[in-house]
N, C-alpha and C positions, 0 to 999 in steps of 0.2 A: 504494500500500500504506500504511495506517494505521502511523504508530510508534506502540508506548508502552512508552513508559522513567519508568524510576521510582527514585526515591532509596532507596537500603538501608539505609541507618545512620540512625534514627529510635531514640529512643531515649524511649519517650514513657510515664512513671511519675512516682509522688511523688520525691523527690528524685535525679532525670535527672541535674542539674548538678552532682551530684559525678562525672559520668564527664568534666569537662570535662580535665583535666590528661592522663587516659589517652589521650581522643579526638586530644588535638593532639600526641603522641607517633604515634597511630597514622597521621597524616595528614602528620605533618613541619612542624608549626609550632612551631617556638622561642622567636620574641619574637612573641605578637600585639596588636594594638593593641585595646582595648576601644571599640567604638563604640556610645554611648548615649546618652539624651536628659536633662535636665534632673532630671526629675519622679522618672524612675525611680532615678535619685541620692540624690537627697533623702527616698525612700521607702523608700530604706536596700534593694530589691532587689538591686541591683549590685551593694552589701556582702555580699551573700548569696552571690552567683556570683564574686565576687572570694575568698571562703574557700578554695573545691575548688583554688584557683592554689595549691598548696605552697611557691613559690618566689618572688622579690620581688614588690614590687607591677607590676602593669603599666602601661605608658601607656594614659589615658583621653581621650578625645573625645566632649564630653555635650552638645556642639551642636545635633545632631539639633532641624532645627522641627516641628513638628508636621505637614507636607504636605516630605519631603525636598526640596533643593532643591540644584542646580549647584552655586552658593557654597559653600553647606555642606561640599558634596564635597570643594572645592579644600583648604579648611578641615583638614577633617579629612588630606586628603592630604598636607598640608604637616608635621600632626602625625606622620603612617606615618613619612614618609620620616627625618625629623629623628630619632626614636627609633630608626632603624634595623628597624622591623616585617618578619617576613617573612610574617603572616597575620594575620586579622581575624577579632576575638568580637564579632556584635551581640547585645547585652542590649539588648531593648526589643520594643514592636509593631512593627507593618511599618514604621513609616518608620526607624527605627534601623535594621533588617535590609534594608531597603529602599538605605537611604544606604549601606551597606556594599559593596553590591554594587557602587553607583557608584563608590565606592573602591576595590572590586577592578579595576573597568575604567580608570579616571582616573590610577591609579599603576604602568599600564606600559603603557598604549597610548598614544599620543598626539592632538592636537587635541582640539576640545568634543568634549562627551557625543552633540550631535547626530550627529555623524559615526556611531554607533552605535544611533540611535536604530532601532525594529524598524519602524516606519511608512515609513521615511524609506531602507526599506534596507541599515542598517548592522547588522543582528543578525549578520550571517556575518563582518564585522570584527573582531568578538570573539574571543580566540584564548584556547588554555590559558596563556599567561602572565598570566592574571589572577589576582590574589590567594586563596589559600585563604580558606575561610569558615566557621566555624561558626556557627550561629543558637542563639541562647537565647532563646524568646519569651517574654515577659510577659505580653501581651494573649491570649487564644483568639479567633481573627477572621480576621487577614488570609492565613492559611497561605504568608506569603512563606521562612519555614523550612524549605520541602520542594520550592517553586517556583524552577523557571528565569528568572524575570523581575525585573524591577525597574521601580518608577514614579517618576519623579522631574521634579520644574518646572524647566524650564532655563530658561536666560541670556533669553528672549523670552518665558518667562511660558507657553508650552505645556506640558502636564502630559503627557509620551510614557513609552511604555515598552523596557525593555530586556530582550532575551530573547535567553538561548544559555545551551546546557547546562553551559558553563563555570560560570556564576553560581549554579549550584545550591549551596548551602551543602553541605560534604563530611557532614557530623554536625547532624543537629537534637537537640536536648538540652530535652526539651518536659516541663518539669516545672510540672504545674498546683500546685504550692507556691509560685510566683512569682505565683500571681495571685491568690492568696490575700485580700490587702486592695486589687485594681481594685477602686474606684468603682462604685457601683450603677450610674451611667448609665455609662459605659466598657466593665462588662462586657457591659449591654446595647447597645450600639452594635456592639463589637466581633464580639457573639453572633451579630446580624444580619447583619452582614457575613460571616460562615463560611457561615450560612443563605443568606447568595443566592447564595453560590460553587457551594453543593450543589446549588440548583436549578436558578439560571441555566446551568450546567456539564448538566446533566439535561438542560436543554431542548435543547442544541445539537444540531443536526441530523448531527452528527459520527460516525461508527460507530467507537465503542471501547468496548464493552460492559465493560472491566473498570472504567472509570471512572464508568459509569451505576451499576453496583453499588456501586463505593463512596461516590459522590452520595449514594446513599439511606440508606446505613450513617450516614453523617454527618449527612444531616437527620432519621433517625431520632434520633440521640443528641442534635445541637444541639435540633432544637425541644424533645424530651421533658425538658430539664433548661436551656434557659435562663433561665424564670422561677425556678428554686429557685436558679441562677448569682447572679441578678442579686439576689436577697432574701435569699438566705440564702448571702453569698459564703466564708463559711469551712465549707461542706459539700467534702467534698473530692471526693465522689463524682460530684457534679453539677460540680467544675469540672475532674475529671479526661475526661470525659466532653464538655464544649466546649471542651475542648483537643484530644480526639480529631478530636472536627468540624470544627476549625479545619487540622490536618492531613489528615483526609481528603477535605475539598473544595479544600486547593491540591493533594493528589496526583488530583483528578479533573481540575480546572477546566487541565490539559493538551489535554484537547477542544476548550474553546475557552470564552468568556463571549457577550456579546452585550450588546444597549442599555442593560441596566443600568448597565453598567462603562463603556460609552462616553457615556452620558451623567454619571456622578456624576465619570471622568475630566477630562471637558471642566468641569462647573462648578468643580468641584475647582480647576483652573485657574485659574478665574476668581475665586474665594473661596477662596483657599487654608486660612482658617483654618475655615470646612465640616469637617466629618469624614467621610469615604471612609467609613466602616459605617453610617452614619445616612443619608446619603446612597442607600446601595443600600437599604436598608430600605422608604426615603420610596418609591424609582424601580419595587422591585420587584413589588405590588401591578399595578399601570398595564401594564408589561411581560409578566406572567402572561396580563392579557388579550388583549393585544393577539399574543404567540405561540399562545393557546389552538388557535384556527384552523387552525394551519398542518399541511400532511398529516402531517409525520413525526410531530406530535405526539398526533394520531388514529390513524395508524397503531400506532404502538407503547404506545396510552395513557397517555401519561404525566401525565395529570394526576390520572386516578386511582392509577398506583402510587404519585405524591407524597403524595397526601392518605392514601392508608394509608402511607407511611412515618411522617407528623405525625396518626398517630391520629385521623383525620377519619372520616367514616362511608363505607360505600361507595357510590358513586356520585356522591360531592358532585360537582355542576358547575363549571366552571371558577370565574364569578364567585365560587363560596362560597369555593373556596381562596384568590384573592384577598382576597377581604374576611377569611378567616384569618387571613393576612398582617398586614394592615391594621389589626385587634384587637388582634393580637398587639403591635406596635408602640407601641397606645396601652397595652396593661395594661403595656408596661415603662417607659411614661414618656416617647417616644420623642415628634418631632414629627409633627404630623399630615401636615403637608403643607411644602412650599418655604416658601410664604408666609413659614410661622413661622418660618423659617429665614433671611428676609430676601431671598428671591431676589421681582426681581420682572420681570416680562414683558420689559423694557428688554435684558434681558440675552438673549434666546429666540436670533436669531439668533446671534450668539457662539455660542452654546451649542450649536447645532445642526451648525452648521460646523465647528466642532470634533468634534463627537462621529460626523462623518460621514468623520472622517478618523484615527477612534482604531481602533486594532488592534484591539479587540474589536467593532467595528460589522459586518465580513465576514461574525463567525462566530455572528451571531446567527440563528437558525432564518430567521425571516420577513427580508429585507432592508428595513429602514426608509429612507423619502423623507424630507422634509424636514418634510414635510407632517404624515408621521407623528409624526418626532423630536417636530413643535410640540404637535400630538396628547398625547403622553406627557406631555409639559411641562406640557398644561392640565390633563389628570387628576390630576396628584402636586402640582398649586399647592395 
């Protein structure tokens, strides 16, 4: 029997973040630790989400690197512990709310984070003694706000994931006022990253029809307003709107992902300082065609309901949504390919190996060989 469970407390408008002081009354957080990255400190956003707190300041943790990682975790969990935290506010993109989650598990379970990794067996390790959570996302992209999962590099340099409905954030507080001044490339990276959760999550051969529907919901609104996101970032309409799609492609991508995420996981890995949404961007194009094939995806056509979600004409063929894709990337500035990104063939094996042992490699439509992963790899160079 298919589950789908889905988070209720979404709280997704222009100024969200002043329900943050009620939210953590309703949830039973007293003292939370702020967990946040650098950039979004000094961009004076945090200052923003820090106002709604009525009451003293809170402890802050802005270590967050830009690809979460082990250390970081301990890091910050040494901060929890010491202030006395009994709950966690991540202000930031996925890896801030990403690293939270590893805080929720790191400061009451005990041993590494692999002991709970999901690849490795350990998601059922997970228990409700894990730290309350609430998300405040900055970025519209990774929808880890409203997902049960976490990605984070551990102690050996693997990029695994974490998943148990414990980690789901109690309160998402999705106020596209915080993204107000993202980077023209940021929000275009970030945007693409929402977009491939919508389709990759689409393609999965998985029967949960209420998450195909919101897939489409979300690649309609992500694709129809990321270029007005990424050029015209203080429209509020266009970024209220890929903050929609960045939460309704992580309340879909509960279906399941597939090689996109297990390959941009594994490089990721390997380049940590890569970006996971540029990453899927470059990977998704390649992946399009290589599921076009597959019967579930003939069956239930989905490659035309995508293209009329993204305003495409009817009938376009697989390769023209691909090469959509692909256009699209470039009119936002994006890279064309790996290449430009520095990766080069040396690294294909790693890559491969890795991504054939990432959690979303199972639940990709078509099951990829090795053969294919190298395949992928030569398209998206």
């Amino acid at each position: 029997m298919a589950l789908i469970q889905y988070l209720t407390h979404v709280h997704l408008e222009a100024g969200a973040r002043r329900q943050l002081a009620s939210e953590c009354v309703r949830i039973g957080i007293r003292r939370p630790l702020l967990v946040t990255d650098a950039g979004v400190k000094a961009a004076g956003v945090l200052a923003m989400v820090q106002e709604a707190w009525p009451g003293e300041p809170l402890p802050v943790y802005d270590g967050t690197p830009p690809n979460p990682t082990e250390s970081a975790v301990r890091e910050a969990v040494e901060v929890f512990r010491q202030a006395g935290c009994d709950g966690l506010i991540a202000v930031g993109g996925g890896s801030s709310i990403d690293l939270a989650k590893g805080v929720a598990i790191a400061a009451t379970h005990e041993g590494p984070l692999t002991r709970y990794a999901t690849i490795l067996g350990g998601a059922g390790d997970i228990t409700d003694r894990a730290v309350p959570l609430i998300a405040v996302p900055t970025t519209a992209g990774t929808g880890s706000e409203v997902a049960r999962g976490a990605i984070i590099i551990v102690d050996d340099g693997r990029k695994l994931g974490f998943h148990n409905g414990v980690l789901m954030p109690k309160s998402a507080l999705c106020d596209p006022e915080l993204t107000r001044g993202l980077p023209p490339a940021l929000t275009a990276a970030t945007g693409m990253d929402a977009i491939a959760h919508c389709m990759e999550t689409f393609m999965s051969a998985a029967f949960n029809p209420p998450a195909d529907g919101i897939a489409l919901e979300g690649l309609r609104r992500g694709w129809g307003q990321i270029e007005r996101a990424t050029t015209h970032g203080h429209d509020m309409a266009a970024r209220l709107d890929m903050m929609a799609a960045s939460t309704l492609g992580a309340l879909a991508f509960q279906k399941g992902l597939g090689c996109v995420h297990s390959l941009s996981h594994a490089l990721g890995g390997l380049m940590p300082k890569l970006h996971h949404g540029t990453l899927n961007a470059v990977f998704l194009p390649a992946v399009i065609r290589f599921n076009g094939h597959h019967d579930s995806m003939r069956r239930d056509d989905k490659i035309a309901r995508m293209a009329h979600a993204m305003g495409l004409q009817q009938g376009t063929p697989m390769d023209e949504l691909a090469g959509a894709v692909k256009a699209m990337n470039a009119r936002l500035g994006l890279p064309s390919g790996l290449g430009q990104m520095g990766v080069t063939t040396a690294l294909y094996d790693a890559i491969i190996e890795r991504a054939q042992h990432d959690h979303c490699h199972k639940t990709n439509p078509r099951e990829a060989s090795a053969s294919d992963y190298r395949q992928l790899l030569d398209e998206s160079m």
